[in-house]
py3Dmol code that shows the C-alpha trace and the ligand (Angstrom):
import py3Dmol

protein = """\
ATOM      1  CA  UNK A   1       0.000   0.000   0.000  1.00  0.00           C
ATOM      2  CA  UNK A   2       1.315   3.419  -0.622  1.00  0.00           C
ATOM      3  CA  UNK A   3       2.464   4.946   2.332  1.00  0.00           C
ATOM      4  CA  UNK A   4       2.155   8.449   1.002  1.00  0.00           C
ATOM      5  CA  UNK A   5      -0.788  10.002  -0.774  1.00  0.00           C
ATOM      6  CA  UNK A   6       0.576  12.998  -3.120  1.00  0.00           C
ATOM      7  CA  UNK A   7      -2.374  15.461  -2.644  1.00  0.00           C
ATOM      8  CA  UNK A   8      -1.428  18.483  -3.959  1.00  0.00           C
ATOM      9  CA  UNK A   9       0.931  20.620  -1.954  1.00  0.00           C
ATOM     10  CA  UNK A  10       0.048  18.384   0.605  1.00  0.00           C
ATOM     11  CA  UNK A  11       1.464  14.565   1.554  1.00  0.00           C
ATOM     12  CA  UNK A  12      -0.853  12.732   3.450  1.00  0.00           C
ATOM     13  CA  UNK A  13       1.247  10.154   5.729  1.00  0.00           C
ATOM     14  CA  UNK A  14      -1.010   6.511   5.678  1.00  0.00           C
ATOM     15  CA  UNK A  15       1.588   4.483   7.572  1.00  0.00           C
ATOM     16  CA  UNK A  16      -0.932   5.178  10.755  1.00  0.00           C
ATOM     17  CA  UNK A  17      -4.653   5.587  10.254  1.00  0.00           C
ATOM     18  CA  UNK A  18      -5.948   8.873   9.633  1.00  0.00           C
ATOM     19  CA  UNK A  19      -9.022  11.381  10.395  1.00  0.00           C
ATOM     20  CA  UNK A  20     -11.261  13.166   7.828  1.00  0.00           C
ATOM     21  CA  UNK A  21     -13.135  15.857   9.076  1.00  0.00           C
ATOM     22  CA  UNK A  22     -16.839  16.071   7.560  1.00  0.00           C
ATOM     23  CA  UNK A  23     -17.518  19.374   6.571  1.00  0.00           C
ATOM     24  CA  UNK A  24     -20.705  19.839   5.334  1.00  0.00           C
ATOM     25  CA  UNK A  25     -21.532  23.274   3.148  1.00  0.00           C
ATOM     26  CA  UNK A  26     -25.161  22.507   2.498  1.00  0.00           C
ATOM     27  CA  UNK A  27     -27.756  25.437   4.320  1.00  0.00           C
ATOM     28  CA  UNK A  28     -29.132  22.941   6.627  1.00  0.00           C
ATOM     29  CA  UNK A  29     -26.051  22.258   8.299  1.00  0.00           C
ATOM     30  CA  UNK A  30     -25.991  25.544   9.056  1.00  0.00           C
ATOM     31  CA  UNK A  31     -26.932  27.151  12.656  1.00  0.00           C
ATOM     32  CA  UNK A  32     -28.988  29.695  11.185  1.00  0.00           C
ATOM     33  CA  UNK A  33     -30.082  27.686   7.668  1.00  0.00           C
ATOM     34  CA  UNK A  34     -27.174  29.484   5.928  1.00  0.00           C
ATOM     35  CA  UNK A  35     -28.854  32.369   5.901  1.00  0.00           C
ATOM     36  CA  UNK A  36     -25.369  34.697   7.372  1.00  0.00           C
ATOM     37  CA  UNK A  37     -22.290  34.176   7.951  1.00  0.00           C
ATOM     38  CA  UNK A  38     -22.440  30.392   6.714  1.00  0.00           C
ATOM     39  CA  UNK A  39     -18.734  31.073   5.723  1.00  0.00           C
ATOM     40  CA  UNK A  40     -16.965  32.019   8.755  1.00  0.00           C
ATOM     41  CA  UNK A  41     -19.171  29.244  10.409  1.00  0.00           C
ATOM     42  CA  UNK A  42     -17.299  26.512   8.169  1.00  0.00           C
ATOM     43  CA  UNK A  43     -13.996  28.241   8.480  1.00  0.00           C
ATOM     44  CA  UNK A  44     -14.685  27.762  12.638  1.00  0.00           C
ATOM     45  CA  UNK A  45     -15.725  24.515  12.119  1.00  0.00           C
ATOM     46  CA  UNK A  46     -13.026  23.462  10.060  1.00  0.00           C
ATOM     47  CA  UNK A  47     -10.695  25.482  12.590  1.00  0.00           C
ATOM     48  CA  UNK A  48     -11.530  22.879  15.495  1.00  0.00           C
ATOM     49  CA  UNK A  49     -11.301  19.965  13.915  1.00  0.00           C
ATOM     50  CA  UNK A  50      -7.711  20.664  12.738  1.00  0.00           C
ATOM     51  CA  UNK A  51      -7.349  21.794  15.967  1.00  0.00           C
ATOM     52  CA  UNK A  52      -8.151  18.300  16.906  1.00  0.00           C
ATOM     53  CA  UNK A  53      -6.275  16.362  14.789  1.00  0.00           C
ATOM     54  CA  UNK A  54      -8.131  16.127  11.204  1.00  0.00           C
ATOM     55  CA  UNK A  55      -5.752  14.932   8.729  1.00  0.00           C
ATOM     56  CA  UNK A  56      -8.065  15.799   6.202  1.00  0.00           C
ATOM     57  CA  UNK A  57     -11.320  18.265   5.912  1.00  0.00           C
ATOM     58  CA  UNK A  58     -13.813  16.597   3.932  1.00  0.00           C
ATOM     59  CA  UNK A  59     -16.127  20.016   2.130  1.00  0.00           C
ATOM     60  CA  UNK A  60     -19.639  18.465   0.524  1.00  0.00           C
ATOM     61  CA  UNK A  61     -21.913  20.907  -0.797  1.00  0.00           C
ATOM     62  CA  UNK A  62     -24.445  18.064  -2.379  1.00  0.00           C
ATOM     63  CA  UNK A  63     -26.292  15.830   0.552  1.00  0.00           C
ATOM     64  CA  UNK A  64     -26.061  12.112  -0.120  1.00  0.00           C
ATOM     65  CA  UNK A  65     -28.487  11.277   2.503  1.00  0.00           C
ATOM     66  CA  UNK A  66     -30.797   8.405   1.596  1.00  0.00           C
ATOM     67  CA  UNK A  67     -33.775  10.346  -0.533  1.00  0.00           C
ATOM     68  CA  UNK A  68     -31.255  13.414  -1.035  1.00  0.00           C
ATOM     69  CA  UNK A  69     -31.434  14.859  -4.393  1.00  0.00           C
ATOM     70  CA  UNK A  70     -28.765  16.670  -6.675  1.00  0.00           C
ATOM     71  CA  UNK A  71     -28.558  20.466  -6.566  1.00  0.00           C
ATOM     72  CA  UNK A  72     -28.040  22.700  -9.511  1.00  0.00           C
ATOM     73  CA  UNK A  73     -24.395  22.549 -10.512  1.00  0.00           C
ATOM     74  CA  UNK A  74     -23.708  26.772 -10.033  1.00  0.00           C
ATOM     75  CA  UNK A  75     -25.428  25.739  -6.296  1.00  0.00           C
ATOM     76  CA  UNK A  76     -22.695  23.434  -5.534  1.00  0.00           C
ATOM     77  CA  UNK A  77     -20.034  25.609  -6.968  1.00  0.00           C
ATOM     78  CA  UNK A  78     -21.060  28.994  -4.975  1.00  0.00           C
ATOM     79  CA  UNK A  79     -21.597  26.711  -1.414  1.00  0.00           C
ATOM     80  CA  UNK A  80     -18.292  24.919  -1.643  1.00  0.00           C
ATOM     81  CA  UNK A  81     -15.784  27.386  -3.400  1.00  0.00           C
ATOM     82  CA  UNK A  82     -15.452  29.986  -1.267  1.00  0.00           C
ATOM     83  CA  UNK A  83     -15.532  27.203   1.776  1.00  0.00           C
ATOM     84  CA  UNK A  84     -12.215  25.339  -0.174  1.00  0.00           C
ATOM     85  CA  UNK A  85     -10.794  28.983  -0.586  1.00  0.00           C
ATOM     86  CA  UNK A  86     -10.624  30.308   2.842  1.00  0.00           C
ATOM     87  CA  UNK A  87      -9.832  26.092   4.204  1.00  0.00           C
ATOM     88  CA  UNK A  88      -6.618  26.639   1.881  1.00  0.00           C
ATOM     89  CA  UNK A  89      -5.171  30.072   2.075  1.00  0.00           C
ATOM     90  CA  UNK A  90      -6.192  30.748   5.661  1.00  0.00           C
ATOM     91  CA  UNK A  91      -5.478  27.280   7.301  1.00  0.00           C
ATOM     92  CA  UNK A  92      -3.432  25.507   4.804  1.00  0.00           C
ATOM     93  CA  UNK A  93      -5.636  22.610   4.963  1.00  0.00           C
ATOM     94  CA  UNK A  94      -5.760  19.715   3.223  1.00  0.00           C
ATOM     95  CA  UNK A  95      -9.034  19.710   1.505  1.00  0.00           C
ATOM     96  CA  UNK A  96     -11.362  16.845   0.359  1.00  0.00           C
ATOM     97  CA  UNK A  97     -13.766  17.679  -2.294  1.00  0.00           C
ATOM     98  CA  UNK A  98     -17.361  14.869  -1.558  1.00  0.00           C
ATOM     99  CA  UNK A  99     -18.353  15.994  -5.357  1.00  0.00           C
ATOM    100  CA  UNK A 100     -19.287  13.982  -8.656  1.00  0.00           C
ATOM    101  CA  UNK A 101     -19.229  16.479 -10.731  1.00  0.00           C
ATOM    102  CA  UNK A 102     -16.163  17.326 -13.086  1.00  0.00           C
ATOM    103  CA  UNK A 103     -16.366  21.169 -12.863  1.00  0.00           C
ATOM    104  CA  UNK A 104     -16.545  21.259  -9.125  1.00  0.00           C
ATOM    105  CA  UNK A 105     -13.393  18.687  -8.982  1.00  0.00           C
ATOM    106  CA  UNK A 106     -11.800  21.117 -11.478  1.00  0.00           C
ATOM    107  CA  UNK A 107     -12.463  24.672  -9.989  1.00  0.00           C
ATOM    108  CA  UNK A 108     -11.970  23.140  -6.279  1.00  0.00           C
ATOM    109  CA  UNK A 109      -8.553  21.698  -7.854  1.00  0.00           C
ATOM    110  CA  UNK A 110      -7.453  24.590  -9.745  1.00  0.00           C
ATOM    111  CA  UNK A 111      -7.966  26.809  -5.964  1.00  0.00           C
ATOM    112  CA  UNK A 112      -5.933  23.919  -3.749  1.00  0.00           C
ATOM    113  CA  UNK A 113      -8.042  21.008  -3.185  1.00  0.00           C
ATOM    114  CA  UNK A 114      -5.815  17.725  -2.348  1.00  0.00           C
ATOM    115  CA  UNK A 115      -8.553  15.282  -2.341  1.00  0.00           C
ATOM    116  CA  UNK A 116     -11.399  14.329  -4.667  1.00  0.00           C
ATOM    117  CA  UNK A 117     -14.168  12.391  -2.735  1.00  0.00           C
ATOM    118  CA  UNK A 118     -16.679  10.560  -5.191  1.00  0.00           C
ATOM    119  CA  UNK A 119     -19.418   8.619  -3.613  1.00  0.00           C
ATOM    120  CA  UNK A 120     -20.354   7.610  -7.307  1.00  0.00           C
ATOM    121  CA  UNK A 121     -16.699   6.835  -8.180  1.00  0.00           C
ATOM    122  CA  UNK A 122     -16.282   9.139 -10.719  1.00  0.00           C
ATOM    123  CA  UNK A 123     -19.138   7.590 -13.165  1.00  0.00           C
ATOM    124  CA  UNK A 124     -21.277  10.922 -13.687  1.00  0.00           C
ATOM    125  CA  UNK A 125     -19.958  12.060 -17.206  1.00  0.00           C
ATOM    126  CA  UNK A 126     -17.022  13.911 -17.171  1.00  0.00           C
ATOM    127  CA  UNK A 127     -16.002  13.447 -13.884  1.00  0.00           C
ATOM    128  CA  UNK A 128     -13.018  10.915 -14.808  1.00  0.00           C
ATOM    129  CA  UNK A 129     -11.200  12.765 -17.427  1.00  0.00           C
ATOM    130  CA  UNK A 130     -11.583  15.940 -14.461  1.00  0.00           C
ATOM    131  CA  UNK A 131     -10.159  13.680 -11.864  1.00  0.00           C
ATOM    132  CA  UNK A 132      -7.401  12.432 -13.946  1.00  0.00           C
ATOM    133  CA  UNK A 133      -6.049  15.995 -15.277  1.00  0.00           C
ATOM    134  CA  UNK A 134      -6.277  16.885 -11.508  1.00  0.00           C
ATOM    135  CA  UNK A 135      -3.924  14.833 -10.768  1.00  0.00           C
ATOM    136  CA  UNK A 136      -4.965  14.362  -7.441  1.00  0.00           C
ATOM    137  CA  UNK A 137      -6.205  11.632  -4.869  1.00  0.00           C
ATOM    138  CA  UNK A 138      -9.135   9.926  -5.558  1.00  0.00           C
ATOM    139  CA  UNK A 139     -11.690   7.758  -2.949  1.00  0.00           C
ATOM    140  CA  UNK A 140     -13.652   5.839  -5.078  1.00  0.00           C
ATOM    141  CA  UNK A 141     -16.939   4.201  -3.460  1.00  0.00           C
ATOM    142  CA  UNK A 142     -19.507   1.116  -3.914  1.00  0.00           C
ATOM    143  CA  UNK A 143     -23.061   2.536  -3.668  1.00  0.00           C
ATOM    144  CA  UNK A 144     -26.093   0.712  -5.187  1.00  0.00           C
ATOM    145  CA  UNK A 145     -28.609   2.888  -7.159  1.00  0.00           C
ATOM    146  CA  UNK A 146     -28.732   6.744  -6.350  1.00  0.00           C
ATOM    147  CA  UNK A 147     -29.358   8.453  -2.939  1.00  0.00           C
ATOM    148  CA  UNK A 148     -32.525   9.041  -4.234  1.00  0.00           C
ATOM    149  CA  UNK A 149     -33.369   5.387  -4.885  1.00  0.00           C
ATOM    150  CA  UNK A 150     -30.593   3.728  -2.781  1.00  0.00           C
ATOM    151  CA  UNK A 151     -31.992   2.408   0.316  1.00  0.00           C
ATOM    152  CA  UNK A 152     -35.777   0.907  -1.314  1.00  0.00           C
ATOM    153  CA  UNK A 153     -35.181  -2.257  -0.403  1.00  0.00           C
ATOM    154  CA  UNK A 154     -31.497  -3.056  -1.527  1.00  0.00           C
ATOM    155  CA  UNK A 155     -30.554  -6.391  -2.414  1.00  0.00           C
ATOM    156  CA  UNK A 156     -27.754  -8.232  -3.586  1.00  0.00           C
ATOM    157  CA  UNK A 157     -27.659 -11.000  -5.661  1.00  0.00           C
ATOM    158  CA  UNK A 158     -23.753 -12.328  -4.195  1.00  0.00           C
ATOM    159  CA  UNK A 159     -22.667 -11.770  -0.637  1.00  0.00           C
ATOM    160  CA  UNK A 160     -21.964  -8.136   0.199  1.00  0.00           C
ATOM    161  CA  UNK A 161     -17.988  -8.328  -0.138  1.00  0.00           C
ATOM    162  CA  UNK A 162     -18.152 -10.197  -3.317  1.00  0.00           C
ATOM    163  CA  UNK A 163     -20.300  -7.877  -4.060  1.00  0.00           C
ATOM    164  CA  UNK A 164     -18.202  -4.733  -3.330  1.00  0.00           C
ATOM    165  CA  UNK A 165     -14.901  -6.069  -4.239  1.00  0.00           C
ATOM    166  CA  UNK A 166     -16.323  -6.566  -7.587  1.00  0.00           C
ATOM    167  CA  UNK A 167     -17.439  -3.184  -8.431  1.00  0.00           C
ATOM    168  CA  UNK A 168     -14.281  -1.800  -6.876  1.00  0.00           C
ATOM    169  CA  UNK A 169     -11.681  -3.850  -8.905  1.00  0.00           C
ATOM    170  CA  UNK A 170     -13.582  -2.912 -11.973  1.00  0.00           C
ATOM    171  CA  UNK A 171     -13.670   0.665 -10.598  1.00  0.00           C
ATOM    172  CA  UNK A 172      -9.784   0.715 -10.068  1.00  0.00           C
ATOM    173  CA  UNK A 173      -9.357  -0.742 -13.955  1.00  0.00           C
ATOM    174  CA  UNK A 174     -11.458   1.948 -15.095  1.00  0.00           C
ATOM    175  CA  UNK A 175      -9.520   5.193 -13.027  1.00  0.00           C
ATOM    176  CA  UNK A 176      -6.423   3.423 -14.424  1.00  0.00           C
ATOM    177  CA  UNK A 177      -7.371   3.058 -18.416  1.00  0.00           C
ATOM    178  CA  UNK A 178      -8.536   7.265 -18.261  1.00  0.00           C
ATOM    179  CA  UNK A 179      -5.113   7.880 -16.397  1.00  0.00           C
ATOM    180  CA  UNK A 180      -5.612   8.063 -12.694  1.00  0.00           C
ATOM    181  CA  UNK A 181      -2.968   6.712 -11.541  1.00  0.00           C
ATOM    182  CA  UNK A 182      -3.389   3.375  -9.484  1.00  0.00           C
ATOM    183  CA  UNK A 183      -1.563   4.698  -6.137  1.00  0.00           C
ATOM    184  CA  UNK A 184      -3.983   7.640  -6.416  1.00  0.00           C
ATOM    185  CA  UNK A 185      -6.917   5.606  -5.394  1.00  0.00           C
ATOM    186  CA  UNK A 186      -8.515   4.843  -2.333  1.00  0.00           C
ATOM    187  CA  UNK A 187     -10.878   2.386  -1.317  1.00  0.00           C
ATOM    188  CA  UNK A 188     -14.723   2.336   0.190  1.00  0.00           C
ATOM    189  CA  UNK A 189     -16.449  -0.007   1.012  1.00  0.00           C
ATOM    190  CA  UNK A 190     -19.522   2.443   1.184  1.00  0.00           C
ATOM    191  CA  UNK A 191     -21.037   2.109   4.338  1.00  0.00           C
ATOM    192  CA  UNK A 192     -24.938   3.284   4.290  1.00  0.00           C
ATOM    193  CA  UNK A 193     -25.329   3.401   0.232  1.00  0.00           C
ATOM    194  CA  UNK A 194     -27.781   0.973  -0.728  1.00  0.00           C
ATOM    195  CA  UNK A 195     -27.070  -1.198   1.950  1.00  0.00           C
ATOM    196  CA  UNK A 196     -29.559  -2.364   4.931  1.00  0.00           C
ATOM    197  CA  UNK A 197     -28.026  -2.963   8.462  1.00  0.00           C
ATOM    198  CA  UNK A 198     -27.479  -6.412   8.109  1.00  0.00           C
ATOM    199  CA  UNK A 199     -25.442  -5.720   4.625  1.00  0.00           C
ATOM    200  CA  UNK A 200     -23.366  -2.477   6.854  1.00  0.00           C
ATOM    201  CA  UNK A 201     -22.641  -5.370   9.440  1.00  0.00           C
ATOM    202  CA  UNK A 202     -21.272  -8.407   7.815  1.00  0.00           C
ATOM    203  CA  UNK A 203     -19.050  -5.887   5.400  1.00  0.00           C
ATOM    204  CA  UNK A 204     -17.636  -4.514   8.589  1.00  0.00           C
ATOM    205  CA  UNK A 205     -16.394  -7.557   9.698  1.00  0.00           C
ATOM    206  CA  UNK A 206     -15.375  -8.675   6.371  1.00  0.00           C
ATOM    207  CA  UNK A 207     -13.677  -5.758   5.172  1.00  0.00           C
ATOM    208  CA  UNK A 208      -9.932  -6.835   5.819  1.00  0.00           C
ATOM    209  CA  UNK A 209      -9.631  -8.758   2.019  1.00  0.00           C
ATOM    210  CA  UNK A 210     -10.035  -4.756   0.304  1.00  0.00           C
ATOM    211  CA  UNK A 211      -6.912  -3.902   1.933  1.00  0.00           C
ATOM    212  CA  UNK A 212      -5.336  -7.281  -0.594  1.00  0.00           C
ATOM    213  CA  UNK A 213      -5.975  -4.423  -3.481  1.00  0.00           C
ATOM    214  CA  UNK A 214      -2.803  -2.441  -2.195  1.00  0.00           C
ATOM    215  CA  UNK A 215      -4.952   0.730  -1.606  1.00  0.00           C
ATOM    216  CA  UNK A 216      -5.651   2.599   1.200  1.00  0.00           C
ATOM    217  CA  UNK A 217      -9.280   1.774   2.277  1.00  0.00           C
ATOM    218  CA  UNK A 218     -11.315   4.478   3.931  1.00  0.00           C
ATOM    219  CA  UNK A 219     -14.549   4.193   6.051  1.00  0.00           C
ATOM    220  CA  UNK A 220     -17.368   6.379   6.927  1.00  0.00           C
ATOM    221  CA  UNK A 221     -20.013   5.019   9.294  1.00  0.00           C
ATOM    222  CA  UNK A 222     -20.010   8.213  11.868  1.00  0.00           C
ATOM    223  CA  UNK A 223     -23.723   8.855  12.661  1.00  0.00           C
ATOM    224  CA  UNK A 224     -25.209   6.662  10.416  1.00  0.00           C
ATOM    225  CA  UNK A 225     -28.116   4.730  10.561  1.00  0.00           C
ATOM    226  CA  UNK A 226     -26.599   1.177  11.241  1.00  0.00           C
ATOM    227  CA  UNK A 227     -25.876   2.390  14.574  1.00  0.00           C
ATOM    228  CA  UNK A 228     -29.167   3.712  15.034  1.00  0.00           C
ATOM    229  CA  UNK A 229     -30.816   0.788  14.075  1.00  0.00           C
ATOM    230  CA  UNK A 230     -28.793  -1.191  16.403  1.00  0.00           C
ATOM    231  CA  UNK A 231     -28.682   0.992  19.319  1.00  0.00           C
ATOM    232  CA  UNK A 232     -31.966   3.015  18.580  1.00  0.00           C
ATOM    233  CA  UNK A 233     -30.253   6.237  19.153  1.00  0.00           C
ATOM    234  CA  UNK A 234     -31.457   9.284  17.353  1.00  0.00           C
ATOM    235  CA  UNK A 235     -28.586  10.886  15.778  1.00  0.00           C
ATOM    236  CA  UNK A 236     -27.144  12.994  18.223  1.00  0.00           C
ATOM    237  CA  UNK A 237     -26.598   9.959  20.175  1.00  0.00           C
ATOM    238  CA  UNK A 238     -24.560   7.926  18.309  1.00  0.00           C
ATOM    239  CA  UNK A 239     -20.702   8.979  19.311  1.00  0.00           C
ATOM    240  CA  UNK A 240     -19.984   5.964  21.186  1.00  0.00           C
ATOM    241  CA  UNK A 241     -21.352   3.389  18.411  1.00  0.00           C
ATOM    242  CA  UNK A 242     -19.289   5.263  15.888  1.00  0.00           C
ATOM    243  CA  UNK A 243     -16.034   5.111  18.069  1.00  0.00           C
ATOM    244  CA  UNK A 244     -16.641   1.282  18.681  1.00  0.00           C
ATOM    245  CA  UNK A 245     -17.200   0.757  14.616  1.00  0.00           C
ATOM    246  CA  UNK A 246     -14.360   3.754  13.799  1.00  0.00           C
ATOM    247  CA  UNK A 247     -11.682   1.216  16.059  1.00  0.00           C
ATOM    248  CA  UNK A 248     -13.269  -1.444  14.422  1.00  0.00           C
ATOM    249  CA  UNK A 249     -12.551  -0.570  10.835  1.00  0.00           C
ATOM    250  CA  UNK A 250      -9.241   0.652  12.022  1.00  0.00           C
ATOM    251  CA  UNK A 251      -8.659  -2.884  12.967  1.00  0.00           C
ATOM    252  CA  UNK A 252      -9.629  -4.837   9.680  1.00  0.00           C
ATOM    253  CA  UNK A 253      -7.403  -2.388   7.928  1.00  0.00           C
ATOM    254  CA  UNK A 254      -8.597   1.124   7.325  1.00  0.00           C
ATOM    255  CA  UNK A 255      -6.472   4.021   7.068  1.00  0.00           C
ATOM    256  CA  UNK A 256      -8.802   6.715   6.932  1.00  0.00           C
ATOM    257  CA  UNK A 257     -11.903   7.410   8.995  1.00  0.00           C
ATOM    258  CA  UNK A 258     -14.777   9.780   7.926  1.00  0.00           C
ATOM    259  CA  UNK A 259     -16.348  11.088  10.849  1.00  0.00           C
ATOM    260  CA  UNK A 260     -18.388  14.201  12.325  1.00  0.00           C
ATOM    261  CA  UNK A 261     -16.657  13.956  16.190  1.00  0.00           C
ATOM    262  CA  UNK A 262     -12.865  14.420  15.173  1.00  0.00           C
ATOM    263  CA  UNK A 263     -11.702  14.673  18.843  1.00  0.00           C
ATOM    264  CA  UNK A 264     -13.260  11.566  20.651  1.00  0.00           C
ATOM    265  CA  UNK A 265     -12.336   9.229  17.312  1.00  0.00           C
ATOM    266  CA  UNK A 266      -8.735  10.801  17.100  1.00  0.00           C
ATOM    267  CA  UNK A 267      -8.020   9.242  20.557  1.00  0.00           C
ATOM    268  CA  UNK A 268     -10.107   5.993  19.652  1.00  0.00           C
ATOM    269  CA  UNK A 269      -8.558   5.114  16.801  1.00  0.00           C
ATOM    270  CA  UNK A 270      -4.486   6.111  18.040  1.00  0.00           C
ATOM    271  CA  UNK A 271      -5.088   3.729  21.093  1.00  0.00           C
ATOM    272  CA  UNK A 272      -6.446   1.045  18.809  1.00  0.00           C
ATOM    273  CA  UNK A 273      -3.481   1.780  16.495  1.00  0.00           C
ATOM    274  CA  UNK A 274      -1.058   1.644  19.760  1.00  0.00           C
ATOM    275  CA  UNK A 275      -2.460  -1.854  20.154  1.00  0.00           C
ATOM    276  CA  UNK A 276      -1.913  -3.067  16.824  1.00  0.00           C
ATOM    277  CA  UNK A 277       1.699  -1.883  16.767  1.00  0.00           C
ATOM    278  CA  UNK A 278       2.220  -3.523  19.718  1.00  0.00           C
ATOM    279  CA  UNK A 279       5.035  -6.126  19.327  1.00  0.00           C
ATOM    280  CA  UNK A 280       5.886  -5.006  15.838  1.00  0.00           C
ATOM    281  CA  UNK A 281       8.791  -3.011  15.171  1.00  0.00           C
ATOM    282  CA  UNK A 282       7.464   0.245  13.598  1.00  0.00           C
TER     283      UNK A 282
END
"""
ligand_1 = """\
12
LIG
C -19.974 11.872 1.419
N -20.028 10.649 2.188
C -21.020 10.270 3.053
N -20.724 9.067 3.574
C -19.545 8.675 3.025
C -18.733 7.533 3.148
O -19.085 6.508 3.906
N -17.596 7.470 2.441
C -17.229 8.502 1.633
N -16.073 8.372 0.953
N -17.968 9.607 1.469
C -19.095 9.680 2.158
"""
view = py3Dmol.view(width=600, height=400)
view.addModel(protein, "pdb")
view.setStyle({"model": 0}, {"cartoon": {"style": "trace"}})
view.addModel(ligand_1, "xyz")
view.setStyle({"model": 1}, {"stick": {}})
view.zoomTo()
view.show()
């Protein structure tokens, strides 16, 4: 597995596991609806969880909730530009762009994003050939169907790794043959996209084979639904099931996290990591 990512100005160090910072730009994550000073509120927000050991700040202007729909591409321009603008020049922060859409990869690249996140892997039109002249690092996803469509009744005709491991070897071939360059990827299981809780558990615990691709493998299950189907928890309480699943993926090989609570799953995932290395001679 590459140890280094080459993001940009940036080099993102994956011999330990790391911590992406969700950002989200859209007006209901917003105190006020995004009605003022929805700018300086990101920039604060983005501030603390730097502060608290982000690697990585992870900007999304488009909601991929389950039912979400696509905005209007000058929409996702205006919320996340000025967001990846201040994140670079004021903080020097390695930015993540959660986009599918070529021209946001491309503006968000040409003003200092490191990071293209694609939960649809780069498979809208256009958003390959952006991703390769970019240059940058790619996280390339499995979702089934659409947010819009993803979680009616999802089913799988294989078991759920087969299932994912498929799509994401034939995802890797196809980055590779428009000229992203292999040890530019990273890995996702997709945790939450078209997947019901039973599907979110068994890929958890048999997520260690993705890391046989040579990639870095990310997961994202902070807040989401699994846990609060498991634990019924409503979403504001759902920290300590996403620490327990955060050390979990840690431990079946993940080397980047996507959560909401930086501080609590920085700590939970470098005393997993002290564990692991326990013994060894790193
Ligand atoms: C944008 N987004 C929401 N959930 C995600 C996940 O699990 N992985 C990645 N890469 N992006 C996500």
């Amino acid at each position: 597995m590459p140890k280094q990512l080459r993001c940009g100005r940036h080099q993102l160090d994956l011999s330990y596991p790391r911590v992406m910072g969700i950002l989200n730009v859209t007006p209901d994550s917003f105190s006020d609806g995004g009605r003022h000073n929805a700018l300086d509120e990101a920039v604060r927000h983005a501030e603390t969880m730097l502060a608290e050991g982000a690697a990585i700040i992870d900007i999304g202007g488009e909601s991929t909730r389950p039912g979400a729909t696509p905005v209007p591409l000058q929409e996702e321009l205006d919320r996340v530009l000025p967001v990846v603008e201040r994140l670079v020049n004021e903080l020097d922060a390695l930015v993540s762009l959660d986009t599918s859409r070529g021209e946001v990869m491309h503006e968000a690249a040409s003003r200092g994003a490191g990071m293209i996140n694609d939960v649809r892997s780069l498979r809208w039109p256009g958003a390959l050939e952006a991703a390769a002249m970019s240059g940058l690092p790619v996280c390339v996803m499995h979702m089934l169907g659409e947010p819009t469509d993803m979680q009616r009744a999802p089913h799988y005709e294989v078991p759920i790794e087969e299932a994912v491991a498929t799509f994401l070897e034939k995802r890797i071939a196809e980055c590779e043959a428009a000229g992203v360059r292999r040890d530019q990827l990273v890995l996702d299981p997709g945790f939450g996209f078209g997947k019901r809780v039973e599907h979110n558990l068994r890929l958890l615990n048999r997520m260690q084979p993705l890391t046989e691709f040579g990639l870095p493998v990310l997961a994202g299950m902070s807040r989401k639904s699994m846990i609060g189907k498991v634990l019924a928890r409503p979403v504001e309480e759902r920290l300590p099931g996403g620490l327990a699943l955060a050390t979990m993926a840690v431990e079946r090989g993940a080397r980047i996290v996507r959560v909401h609570d930086v501080g609590p799953t920085v700590d939970a995932v470098n005393m997993t990591w002290a564990v692991l290395q326990e013994g060894t001679d790193a």
